[in-house]
Each structure stands twice: as structure tokens, then as C-alpha cells.
N, C-alpha and C positions, 0 to 999 in steps of 0.2 A: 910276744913282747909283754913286759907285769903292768898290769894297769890296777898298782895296789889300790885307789881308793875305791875300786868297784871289788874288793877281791874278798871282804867281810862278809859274812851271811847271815849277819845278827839279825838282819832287815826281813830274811823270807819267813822266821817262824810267823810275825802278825799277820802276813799276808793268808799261811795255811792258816791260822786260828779264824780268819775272816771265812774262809772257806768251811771250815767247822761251823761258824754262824750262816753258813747259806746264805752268804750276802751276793749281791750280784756284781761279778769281777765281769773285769775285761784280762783275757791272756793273749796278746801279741806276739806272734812270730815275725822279728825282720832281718830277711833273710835273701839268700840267693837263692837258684835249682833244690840244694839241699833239704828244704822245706815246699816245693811245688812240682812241678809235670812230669813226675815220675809215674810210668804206667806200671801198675799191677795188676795183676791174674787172681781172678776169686778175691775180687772186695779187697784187697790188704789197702793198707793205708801207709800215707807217710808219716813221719814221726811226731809234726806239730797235732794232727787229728789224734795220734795212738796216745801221746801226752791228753791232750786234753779229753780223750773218753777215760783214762785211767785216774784222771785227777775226779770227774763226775760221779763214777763209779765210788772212788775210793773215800770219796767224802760224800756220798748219798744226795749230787743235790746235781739240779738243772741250772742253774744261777748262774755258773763259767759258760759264758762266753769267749769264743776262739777268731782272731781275727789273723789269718794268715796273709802277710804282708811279704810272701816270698816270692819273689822275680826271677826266673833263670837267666842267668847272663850278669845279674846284677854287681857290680863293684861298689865299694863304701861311697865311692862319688855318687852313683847312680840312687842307692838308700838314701844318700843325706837330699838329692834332688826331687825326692818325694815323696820326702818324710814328712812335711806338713798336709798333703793330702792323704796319705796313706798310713800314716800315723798318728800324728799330734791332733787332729781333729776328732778323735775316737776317743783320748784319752784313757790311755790303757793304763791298767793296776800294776800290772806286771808286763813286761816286754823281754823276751828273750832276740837274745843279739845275736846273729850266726853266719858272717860274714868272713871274706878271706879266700875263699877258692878262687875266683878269678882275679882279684887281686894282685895273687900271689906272681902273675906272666903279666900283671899289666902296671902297676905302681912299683914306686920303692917307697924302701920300709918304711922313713917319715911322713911319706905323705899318707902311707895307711895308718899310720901309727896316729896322724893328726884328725884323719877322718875318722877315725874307730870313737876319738877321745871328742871329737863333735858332736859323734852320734851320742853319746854317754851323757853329753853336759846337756843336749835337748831330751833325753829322756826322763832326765832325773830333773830337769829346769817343768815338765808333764808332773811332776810326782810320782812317776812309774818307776817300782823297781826293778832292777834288771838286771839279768843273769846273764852272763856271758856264754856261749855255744863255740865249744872246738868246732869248725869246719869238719867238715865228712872226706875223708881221705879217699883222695882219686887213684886207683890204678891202674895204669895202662898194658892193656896184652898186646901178645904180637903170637900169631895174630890176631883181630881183631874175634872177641867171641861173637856165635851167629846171633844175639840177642839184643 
């Protein structure tokens, strides 16, 4: 669904130049499963940890802070239900949005579409900006793999 006023990018270049100055960011994942209790074998990570060791790395600094705010099972109701303690009280710089998979078998579309654009008016009402995250595409085998 277009949610053009979040859809501009003019907003993230200050963000990296702040990171060029090693200032001390907050980076927000809020999110479902997609960003948490995924188990891997040899250390791997998920993707909000593998983002933010490549943002450290690539701009030379310790300053980024990672607050992963992912919930498995979570729906945009469930985000918007604990979004001022697990959000808006940290006040993050940036917040990525990654929300939609369980959604998808449990709302219709307006009511995501109202909650998605909730979430967007309390994060930008924070001064955080925010990128939007396609969902992690689910596939289903048959049968099921042993893992």
C-alpha cells in the first residue's frame, strides 16, 4: 500500500552525515519475528544486529546504538500497544518499520493500512526518521523441512 509522505529519502542523507560526525544515534528496529528469535548456528545474526555492525564498522564509530524492538507474533496493533514503552521513550534517531507478516491472516487492509500510518505519525510526532521495511517473505513447504 504507497504511504507517499514517508516515501522521500532526502531525510536519511543528515542522518548518515551525523554518523560521519560520530554522534551518538539511536537505530530502532520495530518489528515482528522478522527482526528477533531466530536461531542460528555459528554466531550468525539477524538482520537489525548485521545492519547495525555494518553501519559501525562502515562509518569507524561506537556512537550507534541498536534498540531492537522486535516481537514475534507481533501485529501493527500489538507495535502500536507498546510503542510508548518500547519506543517513544528511547527516542530513537531513526526507526525502521518492518511490520505485515502476521497481519497479513489477521486484519484487513484498512485497518493495517490505518495502523501502519499511526505508527508513522507517532514516530515522526518522536523526530525519528523512518524507513519503511518490506516484510520477510514466508514460504511454506510440504513437507515440512527437518529444521
Amino acid at each position: 500500500m504507497p504511504l507517499p509522505r514517508y516515501a522521500n529519502t532526502d531525510s536519511l542523507p543528515p542522518f548518515l552525515n551525523r554518523l560521519k560526525a560520530k554522534e551518538h544515534l539511536l537505530l530502532c528496529v520495530l518489528a515482528d519475528s522478522n527482526a528477533c528469535n531466530t536461531n542460528f548456528k555459528n554466531d550468525a545474526k539477524q538482520w537489525p544486529e548485521l545492519l547495525h555492525s555494518r553501519l559501525r564498522d562502515a562509518f569507524e564509530t561506537q556512537a550507534l546504538l541498536l534498540l531492537n524492538s522486535g516481537i514475534s507474533g507481533d501485529c501493527v496493533e500489538c507495535a502500536l500497544a507498546r510503542f510508548d514503552t518500547d519506543v517513544a521513550r528511547f527516542k530513537p534517531d531513526l526507526t525502521i518499520l518492518c511490520l505485515g507478516s502476521n497481519d497479513a491472516n489477521r486484519l484487513e487492509n484498512d485497518v493495517y493500512e490505518r495502523g501502519m500510518n499511526q505508527c508513522l505519525d507517532q514516530l515522526e510526532a518522536l523526530g525519528s526518521l523512518v524507513l519503511l521495511r518490506t516484510p520477510t517473505t514466508v514460504m511454506e513447504f510440504e513437507p515440512a523441512p527437518p529444521h
